[in-house]
KEKE-3310 file (N, C-alpha, C; in steps of 0.2 Angstrom, whole numbers, plus 5000, padded with zeros to 4 digits):
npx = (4786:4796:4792:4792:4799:4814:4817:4811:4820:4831:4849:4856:4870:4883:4889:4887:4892:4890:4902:4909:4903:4894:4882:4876:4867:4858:4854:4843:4837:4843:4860:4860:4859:4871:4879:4875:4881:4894:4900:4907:4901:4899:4903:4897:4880:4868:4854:4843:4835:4819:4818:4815:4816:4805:4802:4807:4808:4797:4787:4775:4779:4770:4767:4778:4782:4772:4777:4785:4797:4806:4800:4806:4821:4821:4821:4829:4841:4839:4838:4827:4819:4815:4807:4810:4820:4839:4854:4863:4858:4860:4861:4873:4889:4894:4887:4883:4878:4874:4876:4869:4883:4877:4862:4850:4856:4861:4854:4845:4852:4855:4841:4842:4853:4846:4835:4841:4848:4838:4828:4838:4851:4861:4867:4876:4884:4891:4897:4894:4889:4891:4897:4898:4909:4911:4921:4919:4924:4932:4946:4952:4962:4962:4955:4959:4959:4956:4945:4948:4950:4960:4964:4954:4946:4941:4937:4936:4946:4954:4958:4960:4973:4978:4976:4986:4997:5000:5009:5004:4988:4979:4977:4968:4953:4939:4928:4915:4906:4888:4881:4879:4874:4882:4893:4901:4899:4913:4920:4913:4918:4929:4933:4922:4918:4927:4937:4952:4953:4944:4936:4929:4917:4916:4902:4897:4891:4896:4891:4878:4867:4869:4868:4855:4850:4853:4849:4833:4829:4834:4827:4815:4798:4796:4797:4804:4816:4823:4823:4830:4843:4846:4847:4856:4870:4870:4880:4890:4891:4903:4898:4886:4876:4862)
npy = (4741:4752:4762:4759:4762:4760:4745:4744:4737:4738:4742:4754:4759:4773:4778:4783:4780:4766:4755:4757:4750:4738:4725:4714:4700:4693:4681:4681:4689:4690:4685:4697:4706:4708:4706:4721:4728:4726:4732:4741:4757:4765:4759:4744:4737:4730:4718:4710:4696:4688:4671:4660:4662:4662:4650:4653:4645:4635:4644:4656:4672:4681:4678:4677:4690:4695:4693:4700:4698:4697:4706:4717:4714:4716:4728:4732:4731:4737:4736:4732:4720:4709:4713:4727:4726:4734:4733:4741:4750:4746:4746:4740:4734:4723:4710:4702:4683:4679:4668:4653:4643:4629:4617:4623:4636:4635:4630:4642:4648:4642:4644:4658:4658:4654:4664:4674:4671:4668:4677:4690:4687:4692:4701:4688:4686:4697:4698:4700:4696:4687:4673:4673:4669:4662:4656:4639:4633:4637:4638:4635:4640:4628:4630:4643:4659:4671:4675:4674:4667:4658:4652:4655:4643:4634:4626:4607:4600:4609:4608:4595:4596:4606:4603:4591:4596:4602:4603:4599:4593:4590:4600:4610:4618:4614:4625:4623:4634:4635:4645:4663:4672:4666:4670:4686:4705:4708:4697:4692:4702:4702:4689:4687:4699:4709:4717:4715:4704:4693:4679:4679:4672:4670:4670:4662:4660:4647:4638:4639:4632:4620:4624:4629:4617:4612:4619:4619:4605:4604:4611:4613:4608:4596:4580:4568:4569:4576:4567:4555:4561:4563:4548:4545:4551:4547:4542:4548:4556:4565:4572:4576:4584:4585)
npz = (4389:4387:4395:4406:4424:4433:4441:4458:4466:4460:4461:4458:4447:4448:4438:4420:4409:4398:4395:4404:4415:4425:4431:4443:4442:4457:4466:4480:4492:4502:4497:4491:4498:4504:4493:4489:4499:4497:4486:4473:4471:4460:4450:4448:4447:4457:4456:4465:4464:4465:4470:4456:4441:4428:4416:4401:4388:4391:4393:4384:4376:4380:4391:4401:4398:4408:4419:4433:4437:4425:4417:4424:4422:4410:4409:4418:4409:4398:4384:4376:4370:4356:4341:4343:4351:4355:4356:4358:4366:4377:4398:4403:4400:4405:4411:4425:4430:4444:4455:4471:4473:4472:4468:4466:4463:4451:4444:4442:4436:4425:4420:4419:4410:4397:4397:4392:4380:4371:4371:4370:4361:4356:4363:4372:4359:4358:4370:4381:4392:4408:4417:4434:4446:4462:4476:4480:4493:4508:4516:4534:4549:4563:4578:4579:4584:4576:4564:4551:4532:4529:4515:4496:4488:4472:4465:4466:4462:4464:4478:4483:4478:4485:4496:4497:4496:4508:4524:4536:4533:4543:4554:4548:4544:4532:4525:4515:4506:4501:4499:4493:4503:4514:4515:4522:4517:4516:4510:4501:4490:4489:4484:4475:4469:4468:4453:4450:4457:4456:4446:4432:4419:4404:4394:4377:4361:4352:4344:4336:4332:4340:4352:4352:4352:4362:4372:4371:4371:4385:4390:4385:4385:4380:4391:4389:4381:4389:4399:4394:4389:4408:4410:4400:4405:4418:4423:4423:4433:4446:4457:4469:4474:4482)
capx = (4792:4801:4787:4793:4804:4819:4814:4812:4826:4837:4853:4860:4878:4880:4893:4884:4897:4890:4909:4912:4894:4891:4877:4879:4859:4860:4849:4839:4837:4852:4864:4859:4858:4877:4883:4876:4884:4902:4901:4907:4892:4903:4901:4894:4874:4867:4848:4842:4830:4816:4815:4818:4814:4801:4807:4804:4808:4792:4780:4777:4780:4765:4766:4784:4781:4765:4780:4788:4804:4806:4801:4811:4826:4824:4821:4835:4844:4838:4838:4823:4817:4811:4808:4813:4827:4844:4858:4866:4854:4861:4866:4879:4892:4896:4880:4887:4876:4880:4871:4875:4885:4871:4859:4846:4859:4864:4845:4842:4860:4853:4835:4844:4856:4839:4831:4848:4848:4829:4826:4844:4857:4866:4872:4880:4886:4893:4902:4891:4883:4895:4896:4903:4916:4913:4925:4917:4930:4937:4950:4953:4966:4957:4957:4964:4954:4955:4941:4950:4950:4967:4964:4948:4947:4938:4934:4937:4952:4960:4955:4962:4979:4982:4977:4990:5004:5000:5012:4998:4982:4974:4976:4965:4943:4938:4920:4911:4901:4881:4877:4884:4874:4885:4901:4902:4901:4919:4923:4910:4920:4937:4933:4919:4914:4934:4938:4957:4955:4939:4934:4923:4918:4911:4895:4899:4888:4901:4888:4870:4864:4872:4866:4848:4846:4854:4842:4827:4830:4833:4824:4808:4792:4796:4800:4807:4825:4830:4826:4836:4850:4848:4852:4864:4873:4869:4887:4896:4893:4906:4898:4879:4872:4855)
capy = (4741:4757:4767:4756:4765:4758:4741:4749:4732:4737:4746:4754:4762:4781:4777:4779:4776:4756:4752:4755:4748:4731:4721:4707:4697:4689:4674:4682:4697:4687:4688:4704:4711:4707:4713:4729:4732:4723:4732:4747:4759:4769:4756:4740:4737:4724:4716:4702:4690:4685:4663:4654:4664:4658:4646:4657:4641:4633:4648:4662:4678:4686:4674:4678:4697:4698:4689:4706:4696:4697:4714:4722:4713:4717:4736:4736:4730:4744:4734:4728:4713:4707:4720:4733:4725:4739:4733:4750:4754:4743:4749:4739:4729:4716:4707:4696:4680:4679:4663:4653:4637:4622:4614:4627:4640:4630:4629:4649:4650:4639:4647:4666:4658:4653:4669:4680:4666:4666:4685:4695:4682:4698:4703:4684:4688:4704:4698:4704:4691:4683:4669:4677:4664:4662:4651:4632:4631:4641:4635:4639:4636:4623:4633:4649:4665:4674:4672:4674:4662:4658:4651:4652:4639:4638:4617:4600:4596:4611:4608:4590:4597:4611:4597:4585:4601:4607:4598:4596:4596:4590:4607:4614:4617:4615:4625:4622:4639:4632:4652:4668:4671:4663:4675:4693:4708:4710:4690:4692:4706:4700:4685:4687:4704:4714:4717:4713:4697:4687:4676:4678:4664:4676:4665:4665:4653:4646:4634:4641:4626:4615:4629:4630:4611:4608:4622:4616:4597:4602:4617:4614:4606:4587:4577:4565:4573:4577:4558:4552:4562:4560:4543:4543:4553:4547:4538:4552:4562:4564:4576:4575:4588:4584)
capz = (4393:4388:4399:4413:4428:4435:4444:4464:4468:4458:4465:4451:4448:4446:4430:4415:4403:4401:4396:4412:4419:4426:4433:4443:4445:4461:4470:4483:4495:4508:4493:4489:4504:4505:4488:4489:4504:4495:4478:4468:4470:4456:4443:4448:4450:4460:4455:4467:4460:4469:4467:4449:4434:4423:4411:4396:4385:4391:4394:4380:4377:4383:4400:4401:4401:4412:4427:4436:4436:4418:4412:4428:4420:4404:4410:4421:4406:4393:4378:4374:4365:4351:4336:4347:4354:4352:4361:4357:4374:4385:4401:4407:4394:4410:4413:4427:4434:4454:4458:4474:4472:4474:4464:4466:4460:4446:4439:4443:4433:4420:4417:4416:4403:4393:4394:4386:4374:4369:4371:4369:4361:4355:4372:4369:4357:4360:4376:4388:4398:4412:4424:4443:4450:4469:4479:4485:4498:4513:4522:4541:4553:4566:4586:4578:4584:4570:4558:4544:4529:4524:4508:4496:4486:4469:4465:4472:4460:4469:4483:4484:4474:4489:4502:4495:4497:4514:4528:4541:4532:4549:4554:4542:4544:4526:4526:4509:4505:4497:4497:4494:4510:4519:4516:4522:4511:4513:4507:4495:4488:4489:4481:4468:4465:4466:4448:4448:4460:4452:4439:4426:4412:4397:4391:4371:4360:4348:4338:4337:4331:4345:4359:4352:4354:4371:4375:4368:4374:4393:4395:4381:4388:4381:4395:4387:4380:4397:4405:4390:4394:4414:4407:4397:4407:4425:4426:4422:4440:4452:4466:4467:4479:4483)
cpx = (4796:4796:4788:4797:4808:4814:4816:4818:4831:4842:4857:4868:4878:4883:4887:4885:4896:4895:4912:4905:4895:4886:4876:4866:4862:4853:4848:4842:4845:4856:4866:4860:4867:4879:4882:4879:4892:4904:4904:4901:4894:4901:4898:4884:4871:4856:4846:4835:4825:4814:4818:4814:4809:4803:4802:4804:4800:4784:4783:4778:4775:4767:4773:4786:4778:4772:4785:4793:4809:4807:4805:4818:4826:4822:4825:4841:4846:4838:4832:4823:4814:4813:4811:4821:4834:4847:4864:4864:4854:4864:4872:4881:4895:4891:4882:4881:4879:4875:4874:4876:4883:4868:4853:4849:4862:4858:4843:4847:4856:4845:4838:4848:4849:4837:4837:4848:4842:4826:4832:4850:4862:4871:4877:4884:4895:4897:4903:4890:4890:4893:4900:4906:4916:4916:4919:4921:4934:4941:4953:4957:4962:4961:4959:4957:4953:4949:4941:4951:4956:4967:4957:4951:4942:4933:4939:4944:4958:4961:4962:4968:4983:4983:4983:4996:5005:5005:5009:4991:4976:4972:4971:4956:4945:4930:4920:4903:4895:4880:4883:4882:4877:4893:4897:4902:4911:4925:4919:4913:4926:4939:4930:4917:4923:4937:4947:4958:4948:4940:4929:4921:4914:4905:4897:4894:4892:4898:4881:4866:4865:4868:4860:4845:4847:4849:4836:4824:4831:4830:4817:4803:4792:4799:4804:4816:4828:4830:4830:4843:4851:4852:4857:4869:4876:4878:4892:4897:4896:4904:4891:4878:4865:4853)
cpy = (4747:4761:4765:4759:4761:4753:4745:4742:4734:4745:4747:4759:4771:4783:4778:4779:4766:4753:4751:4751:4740:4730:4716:4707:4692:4685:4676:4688:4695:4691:4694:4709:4713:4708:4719:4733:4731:4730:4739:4751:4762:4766:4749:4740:4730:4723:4709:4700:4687:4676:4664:4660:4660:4655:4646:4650:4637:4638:4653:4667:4684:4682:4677:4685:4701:4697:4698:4703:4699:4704:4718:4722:4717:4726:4738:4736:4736:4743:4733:4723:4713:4711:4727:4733:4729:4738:4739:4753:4749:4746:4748:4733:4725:4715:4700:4690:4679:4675:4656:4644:4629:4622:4619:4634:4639:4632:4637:4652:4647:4642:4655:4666:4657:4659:4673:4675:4668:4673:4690:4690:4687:4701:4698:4685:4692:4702:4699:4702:4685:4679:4671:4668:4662:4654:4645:4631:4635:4638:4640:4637:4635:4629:4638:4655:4669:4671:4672:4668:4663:4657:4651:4649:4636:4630:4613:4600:4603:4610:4600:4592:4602:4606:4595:4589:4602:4600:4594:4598:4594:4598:4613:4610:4619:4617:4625:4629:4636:4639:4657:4673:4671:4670:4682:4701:4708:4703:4692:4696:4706:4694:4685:4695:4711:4715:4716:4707:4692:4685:4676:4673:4669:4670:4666:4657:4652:4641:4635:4637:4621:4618:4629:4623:4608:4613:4621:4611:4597:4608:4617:4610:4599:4586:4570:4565:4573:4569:4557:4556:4563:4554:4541:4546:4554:4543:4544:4558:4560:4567:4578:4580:4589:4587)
cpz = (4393:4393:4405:4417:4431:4441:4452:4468:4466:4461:4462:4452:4447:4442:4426:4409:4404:4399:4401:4420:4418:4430:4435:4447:4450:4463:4476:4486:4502:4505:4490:4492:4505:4500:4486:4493:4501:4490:4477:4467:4461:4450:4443:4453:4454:4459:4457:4463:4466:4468:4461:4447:4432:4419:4404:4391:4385:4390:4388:4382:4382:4391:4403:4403:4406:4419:4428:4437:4432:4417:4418:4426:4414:4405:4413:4415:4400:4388:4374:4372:4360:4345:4338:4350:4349:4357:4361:4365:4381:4390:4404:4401:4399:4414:4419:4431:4439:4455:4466:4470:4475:4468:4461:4462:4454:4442:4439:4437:4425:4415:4416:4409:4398:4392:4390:4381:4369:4368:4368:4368:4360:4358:4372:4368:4356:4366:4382:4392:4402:4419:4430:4443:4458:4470:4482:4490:4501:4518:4528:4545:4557:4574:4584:4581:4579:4566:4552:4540:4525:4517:4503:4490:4479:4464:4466:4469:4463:4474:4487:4481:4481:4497:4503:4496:4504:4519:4532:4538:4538:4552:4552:4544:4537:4527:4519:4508:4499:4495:4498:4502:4516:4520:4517:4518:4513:4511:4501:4487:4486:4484:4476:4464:4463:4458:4446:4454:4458:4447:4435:4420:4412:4392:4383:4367:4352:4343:4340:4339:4337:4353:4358:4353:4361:4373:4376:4372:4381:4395:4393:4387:4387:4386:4395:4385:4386:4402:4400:4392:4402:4413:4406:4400:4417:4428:4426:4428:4444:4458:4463:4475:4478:4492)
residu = (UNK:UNK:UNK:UNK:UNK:UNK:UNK:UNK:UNK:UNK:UNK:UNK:UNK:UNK:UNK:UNK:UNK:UNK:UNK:UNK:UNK:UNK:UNK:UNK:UNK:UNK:UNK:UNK:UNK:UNK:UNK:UNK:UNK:UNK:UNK:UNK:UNK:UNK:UNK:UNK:UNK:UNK:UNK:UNK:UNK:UNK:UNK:UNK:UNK:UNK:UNK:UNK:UNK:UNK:UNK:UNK:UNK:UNK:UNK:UNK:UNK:UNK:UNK:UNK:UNK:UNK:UNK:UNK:UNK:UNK:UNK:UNK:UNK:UNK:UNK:UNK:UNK:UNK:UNK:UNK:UNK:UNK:UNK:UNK:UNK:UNK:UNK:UNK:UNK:UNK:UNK:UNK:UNK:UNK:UNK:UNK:UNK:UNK:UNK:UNK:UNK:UNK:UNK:UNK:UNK:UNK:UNK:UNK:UNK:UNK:UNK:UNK:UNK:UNK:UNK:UNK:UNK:UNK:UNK:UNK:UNK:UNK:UNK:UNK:UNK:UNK:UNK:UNK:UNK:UNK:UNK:UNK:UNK:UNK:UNK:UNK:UNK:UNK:UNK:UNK:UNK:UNK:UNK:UNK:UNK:UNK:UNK:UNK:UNK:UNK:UNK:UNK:UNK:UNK:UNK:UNK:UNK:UNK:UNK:UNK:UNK:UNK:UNK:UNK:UNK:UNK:UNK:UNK:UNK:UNK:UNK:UNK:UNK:UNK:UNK:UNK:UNK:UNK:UNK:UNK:UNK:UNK:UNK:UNK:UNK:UNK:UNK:UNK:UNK:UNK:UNK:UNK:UNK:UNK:UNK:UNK:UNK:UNK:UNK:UNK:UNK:UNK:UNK:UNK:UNK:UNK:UNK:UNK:UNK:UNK:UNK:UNK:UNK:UNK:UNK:UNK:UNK:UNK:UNK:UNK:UNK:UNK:UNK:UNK:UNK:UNK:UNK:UNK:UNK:UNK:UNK:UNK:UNK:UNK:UNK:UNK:UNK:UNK:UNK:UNK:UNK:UNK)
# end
């Protein structure tokens, strides 16, 4: 891997102070295509992802390294792994996942957390590894020409909280963003990638033990673990997007 040259996707920053270096992995060539055209060339990179990750949990290391997915990350990354792994050589200290908001983006979100866990929990650690924030909810005034979105909107409990304020919520198109696709680079930008108007959730594993067996149990090769907890926790879903 260290012989490896910069993955030919990736669209790196011309910062190379990595305190000031971030990375956001995005979900496919759409999404990407749109936040390279949003981003800070200066200081943020952009590396889309082609499809789901391997799910390093189930396949080894050798299998897991031969996937060009894989070893591009962890080259654009700089760290290496394993005995080698020196997170001294990372090149960017805000690792951000940009994944879209569905089921599919949830599972792509899910296997990326699994490999920084499984390969580089240090980064973890360390305070590197972030989840991006995009808005679920644009609200539009209904016949207006403008195609401006008055409001975004970030989950349902806001959602139903801004509703319940407005005097004419008839007035109001509410569109439900699936992808990052779907917005423009200069929504995409204003909403999730601007650095004093985003949200970030900083990944942190605060009980190793507790995060090595949720991991294990819904991302190992038993298939048993994860029907039991389907199960056990099929009552507990309010919004199922299938």
């Amino acid at each position: 891997l260290e012989s490896f040259s910069m993955p030919g996707k990736l669209a790196d920053c011309s910062c190379k102070d990595p305190s000031l270096s971030e990375i956001f992995i995005v979900e496919g060539d759409s999404a990407g295509g749109s936040a390279k055209q949003a981003r800070d060339r200066k200081h943020q990179a952009i590396m889309p992802l082609r499809g789901k990750i391997l799910n390093v949990e189930r396949a080894g290391q050798n299998r897991a390294l031969s996937s060009e997915t894989i070893s591009s990350l962890i080259t654009a990354i700089g760290t290496n792994i394993g005995e080698k792994f020196d997170a001294s050589k990372a090149r960017y200290h805000r690792i951000i996942i940009m994944t879209d908001a569905d089921v599919d983006g949830a599972h792509i979100r899910c296997l990326l957390l699994t490999f920084f866990y499984r390969y580089m929990p240090d980064l973890i650690r360390l305070g590197y590894v972030y989840c991006a924030q995009p808005p679920l909810f644009g609200l539009k005034k209904k016949n207006s020409r403008s195609p401006k979105v008055e409001k975004y909107i970030f989950d349902e409990k806001a959602l139903k909280q801004h509703m319940s304020e407005l005097a004419d919520p008839e007035k109001y198109d509410v569109q439900r963003y699936k992808g990052l696709g779907e917005m423009d680079p200069e929504q995409l930008w204003e909403t999730t990638m601007e650095p004093t108007n985003r949200t970030l959730v900083r990944v942190s594993i605060d009980d190793a033990a507790m995060a090595e067996l949720v991991v294990t149990e819904l991302m190992g090769d038993q298939v048993e673990p994860r029907k039991q907890f389907i199960q056990n926790h099929a009552k507990d879903v309010r919004y199922l997007d299938i």
